[in-house]
C-alpha positions as CSV (number, residue, x, y, z in Angstrom):
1,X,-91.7,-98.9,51.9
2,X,-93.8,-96.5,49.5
3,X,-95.8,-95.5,52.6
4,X,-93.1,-94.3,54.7
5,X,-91.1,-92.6,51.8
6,X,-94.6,-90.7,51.3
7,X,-95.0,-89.8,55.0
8,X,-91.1,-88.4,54.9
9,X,-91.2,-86.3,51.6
10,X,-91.7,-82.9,52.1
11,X,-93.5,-81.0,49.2
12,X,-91.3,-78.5,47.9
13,X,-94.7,-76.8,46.5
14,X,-96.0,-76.1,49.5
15,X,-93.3,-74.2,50.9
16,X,-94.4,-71.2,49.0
17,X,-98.3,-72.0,48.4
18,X,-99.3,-68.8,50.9
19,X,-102.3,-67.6,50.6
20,X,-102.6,-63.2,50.0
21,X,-103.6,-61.4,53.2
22,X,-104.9,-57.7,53.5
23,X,-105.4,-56.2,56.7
24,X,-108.7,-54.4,56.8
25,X,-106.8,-51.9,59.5
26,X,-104.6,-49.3,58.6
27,X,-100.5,-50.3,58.8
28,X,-100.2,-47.6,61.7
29,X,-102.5,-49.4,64.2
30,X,-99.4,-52.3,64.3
31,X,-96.8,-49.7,64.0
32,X,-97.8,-48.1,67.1
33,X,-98.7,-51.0,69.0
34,X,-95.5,-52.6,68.2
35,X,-93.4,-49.6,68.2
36,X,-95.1,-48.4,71.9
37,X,-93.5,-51.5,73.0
38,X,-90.0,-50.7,71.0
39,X,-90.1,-47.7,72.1
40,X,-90.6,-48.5,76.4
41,X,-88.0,-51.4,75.7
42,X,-85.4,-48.8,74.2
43,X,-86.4,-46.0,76.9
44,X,-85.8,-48.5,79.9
45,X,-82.6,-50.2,78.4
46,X,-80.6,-46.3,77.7
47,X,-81.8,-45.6,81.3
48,X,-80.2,-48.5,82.7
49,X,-77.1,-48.3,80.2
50,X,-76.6,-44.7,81.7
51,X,-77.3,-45.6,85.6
52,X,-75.5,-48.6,85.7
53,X,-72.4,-47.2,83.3
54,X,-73.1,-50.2,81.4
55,X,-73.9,-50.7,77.5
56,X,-75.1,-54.1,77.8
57,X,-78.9,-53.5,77.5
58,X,-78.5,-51.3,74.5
59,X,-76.4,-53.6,72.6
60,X,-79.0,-56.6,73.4
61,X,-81.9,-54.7,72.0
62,X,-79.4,-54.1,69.0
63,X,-78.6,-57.8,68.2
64,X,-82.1,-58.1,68.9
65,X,-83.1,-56.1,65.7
66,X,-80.5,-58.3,63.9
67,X,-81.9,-60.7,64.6
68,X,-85.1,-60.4,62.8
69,X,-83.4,-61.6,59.8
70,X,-84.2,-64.8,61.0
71,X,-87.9,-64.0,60.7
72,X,-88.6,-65.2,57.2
73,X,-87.0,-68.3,56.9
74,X,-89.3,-69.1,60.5
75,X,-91.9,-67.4,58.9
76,X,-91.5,-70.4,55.9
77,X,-91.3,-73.1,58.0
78,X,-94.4,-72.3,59.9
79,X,-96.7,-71.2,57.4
80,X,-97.1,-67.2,58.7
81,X,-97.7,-64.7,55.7
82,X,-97.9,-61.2,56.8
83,X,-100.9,-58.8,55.2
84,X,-99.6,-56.7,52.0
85,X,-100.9,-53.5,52.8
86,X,-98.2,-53.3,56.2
87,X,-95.4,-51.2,56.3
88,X,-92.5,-53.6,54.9
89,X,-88.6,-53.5,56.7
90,X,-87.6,-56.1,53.5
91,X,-88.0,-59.3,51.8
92,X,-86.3,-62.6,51.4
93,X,-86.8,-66.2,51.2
94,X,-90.3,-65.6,49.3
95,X,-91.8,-63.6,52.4
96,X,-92.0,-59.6,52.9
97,X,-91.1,-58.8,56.6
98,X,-93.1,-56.1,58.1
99,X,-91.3,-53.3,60.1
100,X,-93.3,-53.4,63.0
101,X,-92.4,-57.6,63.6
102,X,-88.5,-56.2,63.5
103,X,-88.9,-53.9,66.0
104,X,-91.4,-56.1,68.2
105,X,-87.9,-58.4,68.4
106,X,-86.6,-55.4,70.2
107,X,-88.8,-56.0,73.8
108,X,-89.2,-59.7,73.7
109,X,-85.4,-60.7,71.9
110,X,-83.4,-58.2,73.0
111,X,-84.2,-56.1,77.0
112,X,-86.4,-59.2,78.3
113,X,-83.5,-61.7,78.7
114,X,-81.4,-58.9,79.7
115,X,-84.2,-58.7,82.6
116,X,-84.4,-62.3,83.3
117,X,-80.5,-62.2,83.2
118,X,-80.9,-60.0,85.8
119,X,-83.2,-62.0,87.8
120,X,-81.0,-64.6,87.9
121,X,-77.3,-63.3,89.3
122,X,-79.7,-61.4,92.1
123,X,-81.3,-65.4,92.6
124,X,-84.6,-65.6,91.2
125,X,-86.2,-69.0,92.0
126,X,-87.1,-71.4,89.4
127,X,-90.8,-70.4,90.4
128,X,-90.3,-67.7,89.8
129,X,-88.5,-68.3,86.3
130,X,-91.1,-70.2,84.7
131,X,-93.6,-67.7,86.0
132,X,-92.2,-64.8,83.3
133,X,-92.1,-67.6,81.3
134,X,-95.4,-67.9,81.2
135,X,-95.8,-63.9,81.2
136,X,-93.6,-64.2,77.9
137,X,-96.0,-66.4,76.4
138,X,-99.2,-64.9,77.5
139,X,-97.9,-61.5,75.7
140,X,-97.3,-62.8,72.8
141,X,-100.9,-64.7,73.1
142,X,-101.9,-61.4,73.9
143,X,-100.8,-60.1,70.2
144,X,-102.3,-63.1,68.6
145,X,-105.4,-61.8,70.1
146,X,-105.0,-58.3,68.6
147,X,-104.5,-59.9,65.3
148,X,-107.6,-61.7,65.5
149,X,-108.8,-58.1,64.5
150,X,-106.7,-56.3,62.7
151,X,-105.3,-59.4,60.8
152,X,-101.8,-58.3,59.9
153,X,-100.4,-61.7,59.7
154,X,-101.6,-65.1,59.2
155,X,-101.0,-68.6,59.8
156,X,-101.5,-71.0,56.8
157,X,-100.8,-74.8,57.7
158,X,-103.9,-75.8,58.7
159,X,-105.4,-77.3,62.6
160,X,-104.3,-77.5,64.9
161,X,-101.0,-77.0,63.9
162,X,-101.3,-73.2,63.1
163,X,-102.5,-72.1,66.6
164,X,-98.5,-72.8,68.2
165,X,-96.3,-71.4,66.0
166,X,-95.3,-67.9,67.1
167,X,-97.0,-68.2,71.1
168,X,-95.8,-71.6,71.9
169,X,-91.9,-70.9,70.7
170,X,-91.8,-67.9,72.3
171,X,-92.2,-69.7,75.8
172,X,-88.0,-71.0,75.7
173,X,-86.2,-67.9,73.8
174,X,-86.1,-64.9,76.7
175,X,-85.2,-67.6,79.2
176,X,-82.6,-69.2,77.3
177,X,-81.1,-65.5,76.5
178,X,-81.6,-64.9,79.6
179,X,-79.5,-67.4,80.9
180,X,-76.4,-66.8,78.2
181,X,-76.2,-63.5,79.1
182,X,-76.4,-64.4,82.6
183,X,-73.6,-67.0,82.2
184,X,-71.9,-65.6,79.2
185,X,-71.9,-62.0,78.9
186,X,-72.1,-61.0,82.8
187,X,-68.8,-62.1,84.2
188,X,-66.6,-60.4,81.3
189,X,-65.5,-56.8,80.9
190,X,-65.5,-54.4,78.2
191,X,-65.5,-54.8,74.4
192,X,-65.9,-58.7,75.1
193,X,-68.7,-58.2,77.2
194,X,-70.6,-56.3,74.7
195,X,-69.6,-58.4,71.2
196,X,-71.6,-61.2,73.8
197,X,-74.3,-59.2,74.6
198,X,-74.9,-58.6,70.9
199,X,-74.5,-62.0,69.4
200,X,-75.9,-63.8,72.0
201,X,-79.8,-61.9,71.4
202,X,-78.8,-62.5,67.7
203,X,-78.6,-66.6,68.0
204,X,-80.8,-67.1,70.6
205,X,-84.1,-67.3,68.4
206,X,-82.9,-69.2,65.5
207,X,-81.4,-71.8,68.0
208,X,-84.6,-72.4,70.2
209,X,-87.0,-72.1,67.0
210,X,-85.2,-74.5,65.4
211,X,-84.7,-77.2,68.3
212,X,-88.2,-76.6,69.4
213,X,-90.2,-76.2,67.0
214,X,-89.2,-79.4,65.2
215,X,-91.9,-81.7,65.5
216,X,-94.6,-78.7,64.0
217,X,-92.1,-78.2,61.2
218,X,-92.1,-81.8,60.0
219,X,-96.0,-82.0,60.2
220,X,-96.3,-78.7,58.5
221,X,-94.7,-80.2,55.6
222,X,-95.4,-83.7,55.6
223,X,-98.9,-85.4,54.5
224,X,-99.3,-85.6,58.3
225,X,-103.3,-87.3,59.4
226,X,-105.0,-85.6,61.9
227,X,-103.7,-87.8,64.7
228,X,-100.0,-87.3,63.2
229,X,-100.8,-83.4,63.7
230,X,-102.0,-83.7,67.5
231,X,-99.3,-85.9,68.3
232,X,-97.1,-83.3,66.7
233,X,-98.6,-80.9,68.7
234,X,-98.3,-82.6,72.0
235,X,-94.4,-83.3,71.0
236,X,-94.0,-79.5,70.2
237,X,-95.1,-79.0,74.1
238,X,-92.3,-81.7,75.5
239,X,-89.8,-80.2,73.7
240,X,-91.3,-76.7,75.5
241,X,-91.4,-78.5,79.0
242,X,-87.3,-80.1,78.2
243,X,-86.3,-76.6,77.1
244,X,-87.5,-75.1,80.1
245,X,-87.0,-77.1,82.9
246,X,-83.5,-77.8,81.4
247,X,-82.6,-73.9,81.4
248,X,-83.6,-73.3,85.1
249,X,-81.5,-76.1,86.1
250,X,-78.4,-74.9,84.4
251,X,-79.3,-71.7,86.0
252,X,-79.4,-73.4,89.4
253,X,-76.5,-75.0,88.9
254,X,-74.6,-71.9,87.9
255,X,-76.2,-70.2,90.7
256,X,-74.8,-72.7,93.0
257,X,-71.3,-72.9,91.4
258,X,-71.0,-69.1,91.5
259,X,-71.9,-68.7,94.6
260,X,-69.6,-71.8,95.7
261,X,-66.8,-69.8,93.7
262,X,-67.7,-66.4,95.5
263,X,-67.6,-68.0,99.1
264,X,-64.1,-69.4,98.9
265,X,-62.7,-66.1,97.3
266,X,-64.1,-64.7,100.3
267,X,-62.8,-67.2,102.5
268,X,-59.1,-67.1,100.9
269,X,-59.2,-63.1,101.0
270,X,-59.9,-63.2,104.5
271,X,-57.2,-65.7,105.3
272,X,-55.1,-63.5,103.3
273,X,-56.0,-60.4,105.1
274,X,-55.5,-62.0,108.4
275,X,-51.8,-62.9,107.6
276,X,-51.1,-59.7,106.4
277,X,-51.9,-58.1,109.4
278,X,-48.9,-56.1,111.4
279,X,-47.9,-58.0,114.3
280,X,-48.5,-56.4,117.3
């Protein structure tokens, strides 16, 4: 009984044990590399706002910036501590927020699912959805890499369990925007159309962090053994492999049941037009 209570209790002095970090780079180099990415994202979503007469993408990269609010209290969970010396957007639960993290949410949160939203009312493929998947990921591995040098962030809990925090969550959240847009947002009009596009880039992230990441969570703050953390680790990539594979086939089905629904309004307005016509 003792040994299970000690496995299950979660040491409320290690939540905030982070170690301090300085970046040996100065807080530009992020800025730009982050904001270059901000910046294309913004650029490409107010050129498709104005050629399609539709606000959607800007509003998405706007709930998108809200929610980076999230950040710290995923940043707590998973043991990430970001360097002092960045330039800091604000602070809460115990961790300082860098600026260039809020507006990195702006790309990956906010215009990406709008793109994959896209993807799937023109019919992408499930192929062809888990291959951006897998793009998503490997840009944020890509960032991780950068970081390997310029060390703006870092993660705290320990092997293996530190190397899948941020790259490893990342792999559900633009496909399961994607999709709510997609099935949410798309078939309505006007203000409601929009108050959808902006809340539904604001919950995405907190929702699949929280239901994903789980299993690291728990051995982040348990007196996991190394076996406990691989294991951990391996659950962390089933509940990946459920997220995914269960968003594409809701996006199948929806595929299917719109284009089902599209047919027989077809159908019924050309039975409709056909009675309607003049007799000769």
């Amino acid at each position: 009984m003792g040994t299970a209570q000690s496995l299950m209790r979660i040491s409320a002095a290690s939540v905030f044990d982070e170690p301090t970090v300085v970046s040996p780079m100065p807080p530009a180099v992020m800025l730009v590399f982050f904001g270059g990415a901000a910046f294309g994202a913004v650029a490409l979503a107010g050129y498709w706002a104005a050629a399609r007469r539709d606000w959607l993408p800007i509003v998405c990269c706007v709930g998108a910036v809200v929610c980076g609010l999230n950040e710290p209290i995923f940043d707590v969970l998973g043991k990430i501590v970001y360097a002092d010396n960045n330039v800091m957007a604000f602070t809460a639960f115990g961790r300082r927020i860098p600026l260039f993290l809020v507006i990195g949410y702006i790309p990956w949160v906010g215009l990406l699912p709008y793109v994959i939203a896209r993807g799937m009312a023109t019919g992408w493929s499930a192929r062809r959805l888990y291959a951006v998947s897998i793009a998503g990921v490997v840009s944020v591995a890509f960032t991780e890499f950068v970081n390997t040098f310029v060390k703006s962030w870092e993660y705290y809990g320990g092997s293996p369990l530190k190397f899948f925090g941020g790259v490893a969550a990342m792999a559900c959240v633009p496909l399961a925007g994607g999709f709510l847009l997609y099935a949410l947002a798309f078939p309505l009009q006007g203000w409601k159309r929009l108050s959808a596009g902006f809340f539904i880039p604001l919950m995405t992230l907190p929702m699949m962090f929280a239901g994903v990441g789980l299993p690291l969570y728990l051995a982040l703050y348990t007196p996991a053994s190394p076996l406990m953390r691989y294991l951990a680790v391996a659950a962390l990539f089933v509940f990946i492999a459920v997220a995914n594979v269960g968003i594409v086939k809701l996006t199948q089905f929806w595929q299917t049941a719109t284009a089902s629904a599209l047919d027989r309004a077809t159908h019924h307005g050309v039975q409709l037009g056909h009675l309607e016509q003049p007799r000769p």
